[in-house]
Each structure stands twice: as C-alpha cells, then as structure tokens.
C-alpha positions in Angstrom: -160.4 55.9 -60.3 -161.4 56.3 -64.1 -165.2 55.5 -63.1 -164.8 57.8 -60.6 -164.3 60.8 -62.9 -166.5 59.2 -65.9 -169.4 59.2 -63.0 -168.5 62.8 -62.1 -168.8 63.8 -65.5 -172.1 62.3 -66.3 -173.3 63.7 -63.0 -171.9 67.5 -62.7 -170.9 68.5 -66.8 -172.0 67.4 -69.9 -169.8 65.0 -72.1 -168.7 67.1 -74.4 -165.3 66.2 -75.9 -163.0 68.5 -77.4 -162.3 68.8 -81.0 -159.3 67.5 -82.8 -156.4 69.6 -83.4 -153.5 69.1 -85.9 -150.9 66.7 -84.4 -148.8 67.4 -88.0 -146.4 69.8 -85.7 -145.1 66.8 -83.5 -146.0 63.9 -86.3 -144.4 65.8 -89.6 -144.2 62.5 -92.0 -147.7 61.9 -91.0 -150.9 63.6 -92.3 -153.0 65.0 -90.4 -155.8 62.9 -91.0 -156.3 60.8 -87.9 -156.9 61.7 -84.5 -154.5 63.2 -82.2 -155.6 61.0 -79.7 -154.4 58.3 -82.0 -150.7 59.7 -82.6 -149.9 60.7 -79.4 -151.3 58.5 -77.0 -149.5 55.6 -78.7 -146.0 57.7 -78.3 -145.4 60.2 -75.1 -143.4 59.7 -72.3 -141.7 61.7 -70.1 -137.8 61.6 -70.1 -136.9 63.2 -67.4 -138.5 65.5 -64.5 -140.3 68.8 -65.7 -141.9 70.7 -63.2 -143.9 72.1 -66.2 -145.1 69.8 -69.3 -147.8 71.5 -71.4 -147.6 68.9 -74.1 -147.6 66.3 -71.5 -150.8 67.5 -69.6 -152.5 68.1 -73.2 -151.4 64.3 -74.0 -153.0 63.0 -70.5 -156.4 65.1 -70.9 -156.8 63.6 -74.3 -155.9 60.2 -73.5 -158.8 60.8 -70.6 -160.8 62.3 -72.8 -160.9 59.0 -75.3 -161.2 56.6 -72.6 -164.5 58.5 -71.3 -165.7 58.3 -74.9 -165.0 54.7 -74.7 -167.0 54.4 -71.8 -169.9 56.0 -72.9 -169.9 54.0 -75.8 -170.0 51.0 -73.7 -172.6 52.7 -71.7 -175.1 53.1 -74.1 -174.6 49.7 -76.2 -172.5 50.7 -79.0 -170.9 48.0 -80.2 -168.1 48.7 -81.9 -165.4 51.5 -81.4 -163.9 53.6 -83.8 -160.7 52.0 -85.8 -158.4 55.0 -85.0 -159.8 55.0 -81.2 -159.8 51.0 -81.0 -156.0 50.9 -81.9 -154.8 53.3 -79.2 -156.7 51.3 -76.0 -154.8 49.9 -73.2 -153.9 46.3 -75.2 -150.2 45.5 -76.1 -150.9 44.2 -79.4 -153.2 47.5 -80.5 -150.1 49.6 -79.2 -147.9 48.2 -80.8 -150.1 48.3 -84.2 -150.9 51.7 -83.9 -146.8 52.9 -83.1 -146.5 50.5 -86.8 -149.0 52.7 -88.5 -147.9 55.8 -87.4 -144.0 54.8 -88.6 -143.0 55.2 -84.8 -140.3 52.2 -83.3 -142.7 49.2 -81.2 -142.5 49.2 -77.7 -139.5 47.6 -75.4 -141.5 44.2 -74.9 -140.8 43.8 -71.0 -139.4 40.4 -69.8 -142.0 37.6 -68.5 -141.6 35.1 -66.3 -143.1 31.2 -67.7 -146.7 31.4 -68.2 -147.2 28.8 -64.9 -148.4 31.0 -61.8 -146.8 30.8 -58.8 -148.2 31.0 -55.5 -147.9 29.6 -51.7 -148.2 26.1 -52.0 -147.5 25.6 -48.7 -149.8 27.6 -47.9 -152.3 25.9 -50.0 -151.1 22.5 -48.5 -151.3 23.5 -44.5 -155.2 24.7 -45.3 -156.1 21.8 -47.2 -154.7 19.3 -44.7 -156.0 20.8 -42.1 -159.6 20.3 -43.3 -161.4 17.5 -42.7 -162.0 16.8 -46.1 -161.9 13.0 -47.4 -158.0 12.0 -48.3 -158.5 11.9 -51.9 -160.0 15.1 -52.5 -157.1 17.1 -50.1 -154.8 15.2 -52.8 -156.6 16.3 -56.0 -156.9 19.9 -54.2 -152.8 20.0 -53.3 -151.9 18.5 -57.1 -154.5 20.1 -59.3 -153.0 23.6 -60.7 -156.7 26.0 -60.6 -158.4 23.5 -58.5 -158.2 25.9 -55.8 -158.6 29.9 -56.2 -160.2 31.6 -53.1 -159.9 35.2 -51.9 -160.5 36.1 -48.6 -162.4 38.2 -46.4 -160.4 39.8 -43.7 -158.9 42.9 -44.1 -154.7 42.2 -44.7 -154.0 46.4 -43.7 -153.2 47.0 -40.4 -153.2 50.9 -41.0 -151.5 52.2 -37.7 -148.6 49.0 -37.9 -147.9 50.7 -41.4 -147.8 53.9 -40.0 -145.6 53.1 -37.5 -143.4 50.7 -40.1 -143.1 53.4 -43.1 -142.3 55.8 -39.8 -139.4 53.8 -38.9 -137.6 53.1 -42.1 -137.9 57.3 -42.4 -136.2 57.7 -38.6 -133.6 55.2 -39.4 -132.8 56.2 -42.7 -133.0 60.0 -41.6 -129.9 59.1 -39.2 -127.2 58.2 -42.0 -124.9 59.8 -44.5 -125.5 59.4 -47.5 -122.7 60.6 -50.3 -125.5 60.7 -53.0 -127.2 63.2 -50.5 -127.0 66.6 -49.1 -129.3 65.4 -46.1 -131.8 61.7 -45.4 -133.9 64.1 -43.1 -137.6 63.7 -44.3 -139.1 66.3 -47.0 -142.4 66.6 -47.7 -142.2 67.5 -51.2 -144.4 68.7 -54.0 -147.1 67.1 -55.9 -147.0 67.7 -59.8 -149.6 70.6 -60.9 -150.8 71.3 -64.2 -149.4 73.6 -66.4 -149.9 77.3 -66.8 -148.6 77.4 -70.2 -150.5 77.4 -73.8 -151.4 74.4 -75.9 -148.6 72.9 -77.7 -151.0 72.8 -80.3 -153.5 76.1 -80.7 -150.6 78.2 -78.8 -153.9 79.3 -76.8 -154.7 78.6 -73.1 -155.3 74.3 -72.2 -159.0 74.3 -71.4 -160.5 71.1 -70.3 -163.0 70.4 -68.3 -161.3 67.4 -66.5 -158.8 70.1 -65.0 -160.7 70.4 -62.1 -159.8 67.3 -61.1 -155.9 67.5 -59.9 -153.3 65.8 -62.4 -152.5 63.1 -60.3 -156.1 61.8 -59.6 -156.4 61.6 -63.9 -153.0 60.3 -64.1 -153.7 57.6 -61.6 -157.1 56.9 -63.6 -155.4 56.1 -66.8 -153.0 54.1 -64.9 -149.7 55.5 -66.0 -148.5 58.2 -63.7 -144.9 56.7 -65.1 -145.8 58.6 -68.4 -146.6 62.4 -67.1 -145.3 62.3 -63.3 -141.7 61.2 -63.7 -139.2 61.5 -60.9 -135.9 60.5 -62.2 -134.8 57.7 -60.1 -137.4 55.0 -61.8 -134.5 53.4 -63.0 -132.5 52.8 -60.0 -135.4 51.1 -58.2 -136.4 49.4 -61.4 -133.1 47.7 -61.4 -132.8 47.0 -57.8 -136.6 45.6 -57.9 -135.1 43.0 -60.8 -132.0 42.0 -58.3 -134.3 40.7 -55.9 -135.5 37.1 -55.2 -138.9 36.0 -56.0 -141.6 37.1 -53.5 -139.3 38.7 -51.5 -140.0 42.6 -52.0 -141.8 43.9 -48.8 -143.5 47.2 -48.6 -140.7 48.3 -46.0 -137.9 47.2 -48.2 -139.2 48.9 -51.3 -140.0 52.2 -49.6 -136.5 52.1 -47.6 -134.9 52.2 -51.5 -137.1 54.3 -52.9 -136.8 56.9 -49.9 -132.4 56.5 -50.0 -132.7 57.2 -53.9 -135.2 60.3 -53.2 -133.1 61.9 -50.4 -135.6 61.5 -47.8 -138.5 63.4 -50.3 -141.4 61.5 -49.7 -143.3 62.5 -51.8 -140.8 61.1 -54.8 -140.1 58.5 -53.0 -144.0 57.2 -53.3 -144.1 58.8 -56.6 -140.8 56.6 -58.0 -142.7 52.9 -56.3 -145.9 53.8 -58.0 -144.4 54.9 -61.5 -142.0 51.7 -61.4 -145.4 49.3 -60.8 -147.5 51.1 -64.0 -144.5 51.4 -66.4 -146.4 48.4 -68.1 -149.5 49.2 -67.2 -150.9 48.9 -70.9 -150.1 45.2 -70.8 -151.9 42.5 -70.4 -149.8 40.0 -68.7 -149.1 42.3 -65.7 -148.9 39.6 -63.7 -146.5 37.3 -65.1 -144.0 40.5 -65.0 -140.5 39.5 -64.0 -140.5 42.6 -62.1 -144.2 41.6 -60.6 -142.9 38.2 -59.4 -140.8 40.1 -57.5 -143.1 41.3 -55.1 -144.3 39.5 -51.8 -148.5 39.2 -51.3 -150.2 41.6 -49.7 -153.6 40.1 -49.4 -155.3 37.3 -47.9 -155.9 34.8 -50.8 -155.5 30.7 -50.9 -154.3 29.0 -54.7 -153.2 30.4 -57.7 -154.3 33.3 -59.8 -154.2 35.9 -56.8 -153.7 39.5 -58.0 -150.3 40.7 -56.8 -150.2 43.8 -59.1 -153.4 45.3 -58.7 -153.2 45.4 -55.0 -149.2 46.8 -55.2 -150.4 49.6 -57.7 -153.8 50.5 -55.8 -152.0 50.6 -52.6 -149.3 53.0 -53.7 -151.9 54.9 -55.5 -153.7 55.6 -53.0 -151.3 56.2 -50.6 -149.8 58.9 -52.2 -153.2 60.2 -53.0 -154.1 60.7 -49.4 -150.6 62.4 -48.6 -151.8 65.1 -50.6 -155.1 65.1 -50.7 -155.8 63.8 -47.5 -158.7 60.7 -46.9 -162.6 62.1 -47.5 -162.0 62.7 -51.2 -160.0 59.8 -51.7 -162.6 57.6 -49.7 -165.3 58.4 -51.7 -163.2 58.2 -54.8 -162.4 54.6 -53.8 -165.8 53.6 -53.0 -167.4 55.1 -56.5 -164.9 52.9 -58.4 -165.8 49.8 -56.2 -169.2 50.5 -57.2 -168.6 51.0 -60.7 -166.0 47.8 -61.3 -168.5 45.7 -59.5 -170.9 46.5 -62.3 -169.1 46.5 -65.2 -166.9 43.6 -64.1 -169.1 41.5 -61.7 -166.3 40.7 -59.7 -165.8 41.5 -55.8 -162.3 42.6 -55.9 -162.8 42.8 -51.7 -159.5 42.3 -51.0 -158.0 45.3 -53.3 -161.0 47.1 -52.0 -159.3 47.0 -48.3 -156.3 49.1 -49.8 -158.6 52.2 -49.3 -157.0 52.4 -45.6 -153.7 53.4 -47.5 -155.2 56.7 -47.7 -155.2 57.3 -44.1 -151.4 55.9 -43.8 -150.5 58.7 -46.6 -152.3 61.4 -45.1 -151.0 60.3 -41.0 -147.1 60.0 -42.5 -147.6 63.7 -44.2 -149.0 64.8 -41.0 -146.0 63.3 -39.3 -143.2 65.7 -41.3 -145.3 68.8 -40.9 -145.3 68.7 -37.3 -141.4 67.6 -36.9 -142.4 64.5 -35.0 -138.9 62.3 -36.1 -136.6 64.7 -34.0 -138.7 62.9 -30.9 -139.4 59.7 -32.7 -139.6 56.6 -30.3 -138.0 54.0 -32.3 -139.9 50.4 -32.5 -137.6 48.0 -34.5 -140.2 45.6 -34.4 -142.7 47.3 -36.4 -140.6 46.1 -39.5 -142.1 42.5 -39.4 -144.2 41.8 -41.7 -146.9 40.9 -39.2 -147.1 43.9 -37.7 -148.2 45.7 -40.3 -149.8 43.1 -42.4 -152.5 40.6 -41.4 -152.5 37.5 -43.8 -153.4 35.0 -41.5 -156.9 34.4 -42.4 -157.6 30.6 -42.0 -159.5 29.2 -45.3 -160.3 25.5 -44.0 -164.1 25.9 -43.6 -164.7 27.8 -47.4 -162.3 25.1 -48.6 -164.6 22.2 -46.7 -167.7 24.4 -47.9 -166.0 24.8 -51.4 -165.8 20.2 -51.8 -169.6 19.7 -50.1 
C-alpha cells in the first residue's frame, strides 16, 4: 500500500516534502535541532479512541512523508540515508536507539517464541510420502529443517464461504445478551477521518498533499493503524489472542471476539483484529511473535518459513478497506503494490497476493447491514468449517518430485 501512494505521487504531484517545524513544544528537554520526523515518529501512540487527533494525523503524514523520501532515495541510487532519518525506520534496534537519544523510555520488547519455526509437519510428511521419490531422499526431505520451503499456487480464499462464515458469526452473535452491551445487533460504524483542526505545531491549517488519500489507506501503508486508529478494546483481544493454543486462531473465532468486545460494530470490530496484528509491526521478528504463533495458516504453502503474519495483516487490511471503500480502488491499490514489491523485492508473494478477494468480502458484509438482510438471515451452521471458506488443499507431490529431479 506504501508503493501505491509513493507511485501516485511520482505520477499525479511533485515530491515536495514539507519543511520541518519545531518539535521543542512536545520534546521540551530536547533542542530543536533534529527533525521532527525524528522525535515523534520514534514516540506517538494513541491511548485511547479520539474521534479527532490533529497531532496524531500530523505524526502519520510525517512519518509518510519520510518513508516516501526514503524511497526516492532508493529510487535514484543514493546510498546512504540521512543519520536522523536512518534511526527512525521500521527496525527494532534503530527504534529503540533513537527513543535513547531522544531521553524517551525503550520500547516494551514483545515476547518471542524459540527461534525454531514451526510448521505442518504432517503435512510436509503425507506430500513427501506420497511422491514417488527414492526412500532416501523422502527421509532427508521429512528430517532436514529448510530442506523443504514451497508456496503454492491455488488461491486459499473462497470469497462467498467467507461471506457467508463472517455472516453467520454476525446472525448468531446478534441473537444473545450481552451484559457488556446495550444490543449484539450489527452496526455499520464509522471509519476514522482526518482532522479539521490546526497543526499542533504552526497553530495553522494541516496541509499535506497525501490528504487526499483517506487516513486509513496511509495508515495501512505505514503498517501501524494500531498507532492513529485505536478502538479501545485492543487489549481484550490481545489477551484472549495470548490464551489460545498454538495454530489454533481461525478467522471465524477471532472475528466472533472481536465482534462480542465491539458490540456488534463492525467496523471496530475489523479495526481492533487489524490494530492487534500491526502493534509490532516495526519488528523484525514478526513471525516468531508469541501472539503470531497463535494464528492458524491461511495459505497454501508446504515446509517451514511460510508467512503467517503478512497474510493475517493483508487480509484484515484489506478487508476493512473494501467495507469502506468498496473493491475498484482497493483492487488497483493491491495490484500497484504487487507490481512494485515484485521489483523491489524479487519475490512472488502469490499467495498474499490472493488476499485481494478480502476486498470484495468487506464490501459484500457492509452491503449486508445496509440493506437489513440478518432479520431474514438463513442460518448455515456449516459455513463455520474451515473448509468452507478456506481452500488449503493444494497437493504439492509433483513440485516436490520436480523440486529432487
């Protein structure tokens, strides 16, 4: 989503980046000699819901605006970065040295699981025996950790099975009392705008170019909605995410408690998911997250090393992307950043690629409230197994053969 707007500011304005401003206001025991993209994008966070957050929407169009620096930089072969600009990128231990410098306390280190990756060997054992590969090679295939690593072709989203699975947990859930809740009936909701109010920092009107793109699109670019979009109930799910078993978080399960935390608004309910995925976003190790080993595949892939967060995070993104902005702009979004992270990265991230059809579950669920549709709901029970919504059953025998010739 960030080389979507970096490509759509090349394309339809110049890249001209606004000047820096004093930061001393918010930072008094500092000077004001460094950037304020420096001091404050090593330091805010929401707190707690605000329907209006100038300094926050000032914070997230300066943090955009220094990563769209970076990439032109990159773009056009400079090879280094500046120091002030270098320290406040999305790395833990450049976060953590630039809170030092600014005399600000380091970061809550989150809690990783052992460096060893898990994964499906079961999985990985029913494919390999089931080639017709020689006996020695299935056995150095099964016991090798690495030796196997492939990700697949077929599409795991089955987008009206979601549809009809979020639809469910909503129509049962919308049937029960809840003491924590006036009513579980389903609300639509609101999507977080930016703010009318001044600058924090000039006291004059917040100008930037990069407001014509909506705040959640640029939020979801820089990868930390949990920073500037806060619900409230991140920490009830957080902790209920961290009581699970490994691998055993569905889509259904986590929506059904985010959407009896929200009260049946949707719209915070997929809000609440996506800010508890990107609370560490600006690690590294995102995938060795306790709270990441939590979560059950969503994608067809065979060995270890398969990305469990980035489909998670893109999936939620998206979805709540197309519940308010509906699927043509968010299809062409997705596809520009394909594009892009093909170049810079080289990599075909295919199977994260397929979350795109999120979009269309998002905008079909909206669709869903506005026209009233649960008072005459037809309830499918059924539609909560995994396999109705999901398709991981791709078979991986003949890469695997193909893979060992």
């Amino acid at each position: 989503m960030l080389n979507f707007i970096f490509l759509a500011a090349l394309t339809f304005f110049p890249v001209v980046f606004a000047s820096d401003e004093d930061c001393s206001a918010f930072y008094p025991t500092q000077s004001s000699e460094k950037s304020c993209e420096y001091k404050i994008l090593a330091h805010y966070r929401q707190q707690s819901y605000l329907p209006e957050d100038p300094l926050g929407d000032y914070v997230l169009l300066k943090g955009l605006d220094l990563r769209i620096k970076e990439k032109v930089q990159l773009l056009f072969g400079k090879k280094t970065i500046q120091e002030d600009l270098r320290l406040a990128l999305f790395d833990e231990a450049n976060q953590t040295e630039a809170l030092r410098l600014l005399g600000l306390p380091a970061p809550t280190k989150p809690i990783y699981v052992s460096e060893e990756v898990d994964f499906d060997v079961q999985k990985l054992q029913e494919q390999v025996l089931a080639t017709d590969l020689p006996d020695d090679i299935k056995e150095r295939l099964i016991t090798t950790p690495g030796a196997v690593r492939i990700e697949g072709q077929k599409n795991p989203l089955k987008v009206e099975g979601l549809t009809k699975m979020f639809s469910q947990v909503i129509f049962e859930e919308s049937l029960k009392n809840s003491d924590a809740c006036e009513s579980m009936t389903p609300k639509i909701g609101q999507e977080s705008k930016w703010s009318h109010g001044p600058s924090p920092i000039t006291g004059k009107p917040l100008r930037s170019k990069y407001k014509l793109f909506s705040k959640l699109l640029v939020a979801l670019a820089m990868g930390e909605t949990n920073a500037y979009l806060y619900v409230g109930q991140e920490p009830q799910l957080r902790d209920w995410l961290l009581l699970q078993p490994s691998r055993s978080v569905t889509l259904e399960s986590i929506f059904r408690e985010s959407y009896r935390l929200n009260c049946g608004n949707v719209a915070n309910t997929l809000m609440t998911i996506l800010n508890v995925l990107s609370e560490h976003f600006r690690f590294s190790n995102r995938q060795q997250l306790i709270q990441t080993t939590k979560l059950s595949p969503i994608i067809n892939h065979l060995g270890n090393r398969a990305d469990v967060f980035g489909p998670w995070y893109h999936f939620f993104g998206l979805m709540i992307y197309g519940y308010h902005h509906g699927v043509v702009l968010g299809t062409i979004m997705g596809n520009i950043e394909k594009g892009t992270s093909l170049f810079y990265n080289e990599v075909d991230e295919r199977q994260e690629n397929y979350m795109l059809g999120a979009l269309r579950v998002g905008k079909k669920i909206k669709k869903m409230i506005e026209q009233d549709q649960f008072k005459a709901f037809e309830s499918s029970p059924e539609s909560l197994q995994r396999e109705e919504y999901l398709d991981l059953s791709e078979d991986f025998t003949k890469k695997l053969e193909k893979m060992n010739k």
